[in-house]
C-alpha positions in Angstrom: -38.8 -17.6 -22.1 -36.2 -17.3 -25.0 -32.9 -18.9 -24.9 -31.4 -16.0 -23.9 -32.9 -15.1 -21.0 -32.4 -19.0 -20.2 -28.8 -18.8 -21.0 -28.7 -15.4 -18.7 -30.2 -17.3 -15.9 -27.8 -20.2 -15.8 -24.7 -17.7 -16.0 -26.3 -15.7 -12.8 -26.6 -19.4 -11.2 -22.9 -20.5 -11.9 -21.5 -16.9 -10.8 -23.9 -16.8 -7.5 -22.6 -20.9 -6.6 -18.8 -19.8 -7.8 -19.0 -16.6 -5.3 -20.8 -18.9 -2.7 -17.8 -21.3 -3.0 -15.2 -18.9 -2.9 -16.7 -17.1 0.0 -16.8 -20.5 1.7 -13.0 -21.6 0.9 -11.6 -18.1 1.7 -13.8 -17.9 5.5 -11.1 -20.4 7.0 -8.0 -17.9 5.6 -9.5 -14.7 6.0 -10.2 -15.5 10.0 -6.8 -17.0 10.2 -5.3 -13.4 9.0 -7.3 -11.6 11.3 -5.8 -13.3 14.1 -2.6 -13.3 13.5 -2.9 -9.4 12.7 -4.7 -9.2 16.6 -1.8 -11.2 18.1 0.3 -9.4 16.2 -0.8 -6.2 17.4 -0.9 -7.4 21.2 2.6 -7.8 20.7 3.5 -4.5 18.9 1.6 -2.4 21.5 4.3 -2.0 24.7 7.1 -1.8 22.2 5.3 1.9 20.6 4.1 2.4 23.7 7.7 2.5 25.0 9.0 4.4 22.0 6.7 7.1 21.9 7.1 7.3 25.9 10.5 8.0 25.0 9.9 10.6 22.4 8.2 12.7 25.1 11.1 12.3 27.0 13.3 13.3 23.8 11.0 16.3 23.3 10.7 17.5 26.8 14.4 17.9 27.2 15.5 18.7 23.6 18.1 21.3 23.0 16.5 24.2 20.7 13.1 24.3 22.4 11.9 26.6 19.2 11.4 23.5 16.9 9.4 21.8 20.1 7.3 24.7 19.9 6.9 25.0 16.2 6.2 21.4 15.9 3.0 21.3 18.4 2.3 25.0 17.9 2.6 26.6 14.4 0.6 28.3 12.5 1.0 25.7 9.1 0.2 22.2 9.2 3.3 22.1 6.7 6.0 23.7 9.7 4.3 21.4 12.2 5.3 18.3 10.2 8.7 19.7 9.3 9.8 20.3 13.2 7.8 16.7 14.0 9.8 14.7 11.5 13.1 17.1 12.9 12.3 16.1 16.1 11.9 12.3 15.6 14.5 11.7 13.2 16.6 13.3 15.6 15.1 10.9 18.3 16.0 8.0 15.7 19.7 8.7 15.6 19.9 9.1 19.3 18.7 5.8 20.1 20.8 4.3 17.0 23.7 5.8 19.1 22.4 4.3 22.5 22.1 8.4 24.2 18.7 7.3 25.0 17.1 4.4 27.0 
């Protein structure tokens, strides 16, 4: 074995017990993450619940039934997203104003 294949094999020992290391520090962090995103979530969940049970609401009764339609119903994905973000923006400023509960 030359020196360089020697010299290759220690390097590929130091970088396998440096990941091993890391992967062993960072375990502790990365779980702690995940559960605060989970209880995060939990908590997050009845609040869009709510608000999109109020769009529905907003949408059912909305006054120009047209860009209702368009929004679930045309032909482009590009006029569907157009009347979708008219409809919720519009749903936005009503709650900002306190019209709907």
């Amino acid at each position: 074995m030359t020196e360089y294949d020697e010299a290759m094999e220690r390097f590929k020992q130091a970088v396998s017990d440096m990941v091993q290391t890391m992967a062993e520090k960072l375990q502790p962090v990365i779980q702690t993450m995940a559960e605060m995103v989970a209880e995060t979530m939990k908590q997050i969940r009845p609040v869009l619940k709510a608000l999109m049970g109020g769009f529905t609401y907003y949408c059912k009764y909305y006054g120009n039934s047209r860009v209702v339609h368009l929004a679930l119903h045309a032909k482009k994905a590009r006029v569907r997203n157009k009347n979708r973000n008219r409809l919720f923006n519009d749903y936005l400023k009503a709650l900002q104003r306190g019209v709907v509960r």
